[in-house]
C-alpha positions as CSV (number, residue, x, y, z in Angstrom):
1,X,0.0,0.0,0.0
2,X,1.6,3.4,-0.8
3,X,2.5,6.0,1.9
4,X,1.8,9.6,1.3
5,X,2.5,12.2,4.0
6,X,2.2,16.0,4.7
7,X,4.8,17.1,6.5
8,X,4.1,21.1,7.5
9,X,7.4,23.1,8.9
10,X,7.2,26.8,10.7
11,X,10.2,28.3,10.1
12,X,11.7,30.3,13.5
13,X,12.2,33.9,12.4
14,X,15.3,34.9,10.9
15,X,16.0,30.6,9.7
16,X,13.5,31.2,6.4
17,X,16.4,30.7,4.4
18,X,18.7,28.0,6.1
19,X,15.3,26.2,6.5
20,X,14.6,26.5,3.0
21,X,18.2,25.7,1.7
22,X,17.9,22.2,4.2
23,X,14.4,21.1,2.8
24,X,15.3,21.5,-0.9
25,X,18.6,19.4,-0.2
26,X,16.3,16.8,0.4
27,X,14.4,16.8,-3.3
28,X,16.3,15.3,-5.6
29,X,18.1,12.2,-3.6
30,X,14.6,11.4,-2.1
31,X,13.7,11.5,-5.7
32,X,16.3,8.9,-6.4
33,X,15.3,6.8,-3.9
34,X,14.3,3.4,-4.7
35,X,10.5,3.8,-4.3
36,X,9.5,7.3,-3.9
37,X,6.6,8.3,-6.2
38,X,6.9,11.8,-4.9
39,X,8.4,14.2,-2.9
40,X,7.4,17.8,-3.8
41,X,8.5,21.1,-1.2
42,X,6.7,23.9,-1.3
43,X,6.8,27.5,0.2
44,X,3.6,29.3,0.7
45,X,3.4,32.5,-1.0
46,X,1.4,34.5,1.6
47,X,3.4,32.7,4.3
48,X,7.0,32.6,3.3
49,X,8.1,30.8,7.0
50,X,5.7,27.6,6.1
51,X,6.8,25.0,4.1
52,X,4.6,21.7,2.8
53,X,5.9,18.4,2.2
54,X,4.1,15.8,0.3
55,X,5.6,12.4,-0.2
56,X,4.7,9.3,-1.4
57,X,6.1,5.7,-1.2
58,X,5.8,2.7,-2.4
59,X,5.5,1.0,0.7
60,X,6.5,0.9,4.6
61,X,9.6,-0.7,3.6
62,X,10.5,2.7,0.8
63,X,9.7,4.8,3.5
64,X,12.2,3.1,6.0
65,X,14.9,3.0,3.4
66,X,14.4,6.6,3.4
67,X,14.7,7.2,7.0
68,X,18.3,5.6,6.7
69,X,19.5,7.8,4.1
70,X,22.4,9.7,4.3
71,X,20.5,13.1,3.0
72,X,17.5,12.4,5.8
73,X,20.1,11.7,8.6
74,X,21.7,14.7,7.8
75,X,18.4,16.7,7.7
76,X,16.8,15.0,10.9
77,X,20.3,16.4,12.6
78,X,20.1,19.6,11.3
79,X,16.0,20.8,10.9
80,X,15.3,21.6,14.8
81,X,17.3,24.8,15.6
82,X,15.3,26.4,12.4
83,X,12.3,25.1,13.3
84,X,9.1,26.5,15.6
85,X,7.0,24.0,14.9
86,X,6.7,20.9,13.0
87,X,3.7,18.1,12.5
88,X,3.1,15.1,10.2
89,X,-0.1,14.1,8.6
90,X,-0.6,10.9,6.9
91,X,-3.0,11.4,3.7
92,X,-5.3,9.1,2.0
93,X,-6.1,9.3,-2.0
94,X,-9.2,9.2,-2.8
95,X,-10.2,8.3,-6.3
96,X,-7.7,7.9,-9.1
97,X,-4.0,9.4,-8.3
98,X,-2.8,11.9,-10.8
């Protein structure tokens, strides 16, 4: 069954851009990853401190791969002192993916 997850991060004031530069280090080796079907950042326009994460895996087994990456372990160490808040959501699709 495939994983997808929204992953919402506050940025503290003044870490916008260390945040930022951390989280899009992330894109394209998740990417590479060995079943990710997606894993998309975004920045919200009218709130430049929030960024979504939406990722989606193949399986529980992808998604643990994942978590012992080099690039996530290096994130997971490094995220905290730029964050103010940080929460997971697990998603369901309903109907056909696109």
């Amino acid at each position: 069954m495939n994983i997808t997850k929204k992953v919402t991060f506050v940025a503290k004031e003044g870490h916008i851009a260390p945040l930022k530069a951390l989280l899009e280090a992330m894109v394209q080796p998740s990417r590479a990853e060995k079943g990710c079907l997606k894993y998309n950042i975004y920045q919200i326009e009218s709130d430049p401190k929030r960024f979504i994460v939406i990722e989606a895996w193949e399986d529980e087994a992808a998604l643990e791969g994942h978590k012992h990456s080099k690039h996530y372990l290096h994130y997971k160490s490094h995220y905290e002192p730029h964050t103010a808040e940080k929460f997971t959501e697990n998603l369901l699709i309903l109907g056909e993916p696109f």
